[in-house]
C-alpha positions in Angstrom: -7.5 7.2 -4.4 -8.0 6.5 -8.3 -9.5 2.7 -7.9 -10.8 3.6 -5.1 -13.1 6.3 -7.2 -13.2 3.3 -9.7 -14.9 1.1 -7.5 -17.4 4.0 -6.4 -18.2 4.7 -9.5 -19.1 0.7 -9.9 -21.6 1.0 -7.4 -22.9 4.0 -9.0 -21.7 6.8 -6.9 -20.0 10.2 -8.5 -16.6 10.8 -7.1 -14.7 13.6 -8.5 -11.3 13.3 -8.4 -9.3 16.5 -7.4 -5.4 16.6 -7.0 -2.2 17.6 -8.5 -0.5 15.6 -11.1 -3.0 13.3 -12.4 -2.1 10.4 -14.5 -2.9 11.2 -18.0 -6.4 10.0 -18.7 -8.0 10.5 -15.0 -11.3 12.2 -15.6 -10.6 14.6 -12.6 -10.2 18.0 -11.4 -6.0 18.4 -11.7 -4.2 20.8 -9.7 -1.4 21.4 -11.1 2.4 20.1 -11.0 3.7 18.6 -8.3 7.1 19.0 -7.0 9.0 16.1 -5.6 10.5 16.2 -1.4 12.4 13.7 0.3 9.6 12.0 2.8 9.8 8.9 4.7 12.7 7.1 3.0 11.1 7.6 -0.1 10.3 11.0 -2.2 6.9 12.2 -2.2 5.0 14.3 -4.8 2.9 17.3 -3.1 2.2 20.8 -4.2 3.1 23.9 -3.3 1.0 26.6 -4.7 -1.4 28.5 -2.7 -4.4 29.4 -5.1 -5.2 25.3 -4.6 -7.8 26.4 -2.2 -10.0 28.3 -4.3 -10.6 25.8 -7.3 -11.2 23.2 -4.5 -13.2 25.1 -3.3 -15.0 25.7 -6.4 -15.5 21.9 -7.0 -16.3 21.5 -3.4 -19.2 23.5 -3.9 -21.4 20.0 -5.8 -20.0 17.9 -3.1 -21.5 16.3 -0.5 -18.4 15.0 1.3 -14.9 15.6 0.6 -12.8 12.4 1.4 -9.0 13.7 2.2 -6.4 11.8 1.8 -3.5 12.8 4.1 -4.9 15.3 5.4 -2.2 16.9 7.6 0.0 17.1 3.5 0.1 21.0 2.2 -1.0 22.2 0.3 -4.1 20.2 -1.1 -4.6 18.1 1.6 -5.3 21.4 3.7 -7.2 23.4 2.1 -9.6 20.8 1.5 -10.3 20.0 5.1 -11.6 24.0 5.1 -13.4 23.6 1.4 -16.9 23.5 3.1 -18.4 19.9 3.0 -18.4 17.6 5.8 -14.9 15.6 5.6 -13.5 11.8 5.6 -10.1 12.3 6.8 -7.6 9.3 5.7 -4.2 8.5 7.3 -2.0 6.2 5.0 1.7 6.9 6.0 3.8 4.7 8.4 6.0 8.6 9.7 9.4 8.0 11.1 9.6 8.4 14.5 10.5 12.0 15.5 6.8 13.0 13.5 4.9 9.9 15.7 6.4 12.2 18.6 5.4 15.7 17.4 2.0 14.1 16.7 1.2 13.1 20.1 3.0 16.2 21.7 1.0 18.3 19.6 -2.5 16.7 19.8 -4.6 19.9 20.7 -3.0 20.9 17.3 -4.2 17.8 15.1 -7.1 18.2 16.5 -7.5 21.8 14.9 -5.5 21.5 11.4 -8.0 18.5 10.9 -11.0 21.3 12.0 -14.4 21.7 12.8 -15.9 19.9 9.3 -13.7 16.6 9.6 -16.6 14.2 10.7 -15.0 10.7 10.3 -11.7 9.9 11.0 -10.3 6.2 9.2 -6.6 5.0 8.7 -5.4 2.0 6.4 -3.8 0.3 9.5 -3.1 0.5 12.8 0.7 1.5 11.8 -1.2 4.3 10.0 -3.1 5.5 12.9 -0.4 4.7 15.7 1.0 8.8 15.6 -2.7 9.9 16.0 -3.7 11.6 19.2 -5.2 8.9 21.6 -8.7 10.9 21.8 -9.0 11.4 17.8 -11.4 8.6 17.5 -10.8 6.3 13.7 -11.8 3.6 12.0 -9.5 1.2 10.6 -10.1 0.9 6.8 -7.5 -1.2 4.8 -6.4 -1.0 1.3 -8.1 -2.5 -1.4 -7.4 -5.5 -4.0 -9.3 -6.5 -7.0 -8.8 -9.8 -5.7 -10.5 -12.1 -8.2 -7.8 -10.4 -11.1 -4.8 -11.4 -9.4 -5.0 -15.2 -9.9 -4.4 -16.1 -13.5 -4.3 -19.4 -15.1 -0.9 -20.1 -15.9 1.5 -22.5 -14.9 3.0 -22.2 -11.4 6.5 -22.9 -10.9 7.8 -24.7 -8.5 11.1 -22.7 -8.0 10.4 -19.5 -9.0 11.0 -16.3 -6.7 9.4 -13.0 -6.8 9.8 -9.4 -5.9 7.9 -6.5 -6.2 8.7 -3.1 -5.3 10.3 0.1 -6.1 14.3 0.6 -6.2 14.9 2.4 -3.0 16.2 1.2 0.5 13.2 0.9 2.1 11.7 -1.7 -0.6 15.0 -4.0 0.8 16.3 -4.9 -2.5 19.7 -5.3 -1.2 18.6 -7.4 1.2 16.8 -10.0 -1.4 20.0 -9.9 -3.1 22.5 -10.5 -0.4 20.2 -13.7 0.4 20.4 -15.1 -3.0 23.9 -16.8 -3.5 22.7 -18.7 -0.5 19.5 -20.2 -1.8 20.9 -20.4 -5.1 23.8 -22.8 -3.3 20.8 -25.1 -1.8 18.6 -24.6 -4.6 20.7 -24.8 -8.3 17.4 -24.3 -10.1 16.2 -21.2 -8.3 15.1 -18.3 -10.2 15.0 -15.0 -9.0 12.3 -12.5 -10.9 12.3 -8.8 -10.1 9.5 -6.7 -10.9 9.4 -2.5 -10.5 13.3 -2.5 -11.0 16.0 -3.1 -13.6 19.8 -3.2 -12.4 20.4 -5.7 -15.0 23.0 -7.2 -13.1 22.9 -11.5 -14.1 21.9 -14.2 -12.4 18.2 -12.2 -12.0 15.5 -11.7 -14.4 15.0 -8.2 -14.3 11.8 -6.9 -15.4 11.5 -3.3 -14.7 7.8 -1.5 -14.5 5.4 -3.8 -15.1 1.5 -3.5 -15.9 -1.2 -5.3 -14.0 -1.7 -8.0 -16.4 1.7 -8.6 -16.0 2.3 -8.4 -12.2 -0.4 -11.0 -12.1 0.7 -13.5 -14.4 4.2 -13.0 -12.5 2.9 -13.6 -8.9 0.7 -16.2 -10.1 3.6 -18.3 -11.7 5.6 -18.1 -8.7 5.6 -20.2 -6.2 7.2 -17.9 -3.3 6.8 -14.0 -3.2 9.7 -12.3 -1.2 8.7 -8.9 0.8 12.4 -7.8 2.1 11.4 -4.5 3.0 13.4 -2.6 6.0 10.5 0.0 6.7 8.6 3.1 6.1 5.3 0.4 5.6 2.3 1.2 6.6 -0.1 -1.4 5.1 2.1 -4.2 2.8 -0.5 -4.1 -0.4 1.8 -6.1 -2.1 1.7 -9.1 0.1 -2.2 -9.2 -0.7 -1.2 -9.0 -4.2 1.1 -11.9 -4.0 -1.4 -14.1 -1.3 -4.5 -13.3 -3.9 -2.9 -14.5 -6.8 -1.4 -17.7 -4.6 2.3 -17.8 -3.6 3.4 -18.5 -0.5 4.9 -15.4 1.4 7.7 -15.0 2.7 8.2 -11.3 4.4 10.3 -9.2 6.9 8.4 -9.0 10.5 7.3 -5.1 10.1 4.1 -5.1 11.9 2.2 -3.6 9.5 3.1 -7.1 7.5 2.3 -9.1 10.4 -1.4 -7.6 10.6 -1.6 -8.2 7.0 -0.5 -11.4 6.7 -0.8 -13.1 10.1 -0.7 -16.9 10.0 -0.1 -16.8 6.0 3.2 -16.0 5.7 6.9 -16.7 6.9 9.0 -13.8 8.8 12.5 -12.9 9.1 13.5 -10.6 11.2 14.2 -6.9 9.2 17.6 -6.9 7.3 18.6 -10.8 8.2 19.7 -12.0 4.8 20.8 -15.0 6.2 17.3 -16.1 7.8 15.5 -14.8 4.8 17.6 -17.2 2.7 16.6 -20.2 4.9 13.1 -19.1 4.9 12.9 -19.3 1.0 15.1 -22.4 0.9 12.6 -24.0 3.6 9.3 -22.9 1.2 11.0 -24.1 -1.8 12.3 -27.5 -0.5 9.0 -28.0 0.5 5.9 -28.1 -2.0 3.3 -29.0 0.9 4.2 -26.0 3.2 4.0 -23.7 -0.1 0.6 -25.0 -0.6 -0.8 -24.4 3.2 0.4 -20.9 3.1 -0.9 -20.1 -0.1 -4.2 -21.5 0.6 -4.2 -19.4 3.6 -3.0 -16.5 2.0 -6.1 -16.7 -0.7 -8.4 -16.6 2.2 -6.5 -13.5 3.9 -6.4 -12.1 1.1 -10.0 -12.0 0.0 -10.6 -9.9 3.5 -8.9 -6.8 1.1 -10.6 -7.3 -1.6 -12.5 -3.7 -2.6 -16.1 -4.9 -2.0 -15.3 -4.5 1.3 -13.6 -1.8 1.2 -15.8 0.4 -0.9 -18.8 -0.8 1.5 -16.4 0.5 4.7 -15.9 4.0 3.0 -19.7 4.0 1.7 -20.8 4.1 5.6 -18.0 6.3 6.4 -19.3 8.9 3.7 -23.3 8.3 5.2 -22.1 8.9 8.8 -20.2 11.9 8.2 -23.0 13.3 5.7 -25.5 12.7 8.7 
């Protein structure tokens, strides 16, 4: 949502950004604290209070569309699709199965939460808008990358692993690390570089949070980017990352990762440390390999970046205004 008002603003639109929590330093309407609830193998930061609706609605008042993230979420989400101005409803969550169920069994029911003023509907995938009701009719709009910032000039090397991700399950953390005594045993020099967690346990260079200067140096110096995730994916933003800044991919077969990546990346089946470790062995053994996937992944990943995306919302916004 925030680069995605950045971008707008680029092209000289006025977004206003209104939610809960914002970052410190987001010009932006801010609702208030969040609380934090256990959500798709993962925790997810939402608010609770009622009175949301009436400063929306206030701020609602100079728009002339309100684009709503998750639109089905409480409270914000909401109250915003009843705020007044015509709406772009976006879907970005991959939902376990029992909620892909209740959405389809309950479809008469999406079809009113979502309401009268919800002109567009668009989803980041088609994961994303798999749960929706067959008739709802969407657009797929993906994700977007600053592309042309993720490939820095620095020097790539040749055994060097990465990961990116949060420390929780669902990133597949474990999963990287069960692999690595094995490619370690094929490949002595190997060098494992974790970014968005710090265990600090050796034989890994743990990095912790990282900025985006740093993530791109980091995937840019790599020559293999590992996405071990076991799912709970809807899109796989951090494959893009890792194909726009030009390391070869190597990634679990979640479909959302598939559609992402297609032909620019190797897959393992989810959880299968064993195959992961042979994939990574393979890509490192093999510098030609590592070079055709990465120069596919540069041109997959340029499909992402947020020109295109920004001009996909942009009609979105026209059509719904119309």
């Amino acid at each position: 949502m925030l680069g995605l008002a950045t971008r707008l603003r680029a092209v000289h639109e006025e977004p206003v950004v209104i939610g809960p929590g914002l970052p410190e330093g987001v010009d932006g309407v801010d609702l208030g604290r969040t609380v934090s609830i256990p959500g798709n193998r993962s925790r997810v930061p939402i608010s609770l209070n009622p009175r949301v609706g009436v400063a929306i609605k206030e701020v609602a008042a100079e728009c002339e569309v309100l684009h709503v993230h998750e639109p089905l979420m409480p409270t914000v989400s909401l109250a915003a699709l009843r705020a007044g101005p015509p709406v772009v409803a976006t879907f970005h969550a991959a939902p376990p199965m029992p909620i892909r169920g209740l959405y389809k069994t309950l479809a008469p029911g999406v079809g009113l939460t979502l309401g009268r003023r919800t002109r567009r509907v668009t989803a980041v995938s088609a994961t994303a808008a798999a749960p929706l009701p067959d008739r709802l009719e969407r657009t797929i709009i993906p994700n977007g990358v600053d592309v042309s910032s993720m490939l820095v000039s620095v020097d790539r090397h040749p055994h060097q692993v990465a990961f990116l991700g949060r420390d929780e399950p669902r990133k597949g953390l474990d999963v990287l690390l069960q692999a690595w005594p094995r490619v370690i045993e094929s490949v002595p020099d190997a060098e494992l570089v974790v970014m968005g967690a710090d265990r600090g346990t050796p034989g890994v260079r743990w990095l912790g949070r990282v900025g985006e200067e740093a993530k791109a140096e980091m995937l840019s110096s790599s020559a293999v980017y590992v996405a071990p995730h076991t799912g709970g994916e809807s899109f796989g933003i951090t494959l893009v990352e890792a194909m726009a800044a030009g390391a070869a991919v190597v990634a679990s077969n979640l479909p959302p990762f598939v559609d992402v990546a297609q032909d620019s990346a190797r897959y393992f089946p989810v959880g299968d440390f064993a195959l992961l470790a042979a994939a990574v062995v393979e890509l490192l053994d093999d510098r030609g390999m590592r070079e055709v996937l990465a120069a596919r992944g540069e041109v997959r990943a340029a499909r992402f970046d947020w020109s295109h995306v920004v001009s996909a919302y942009r009609a979105e916004y026209r059509a719904a205004i119309s």
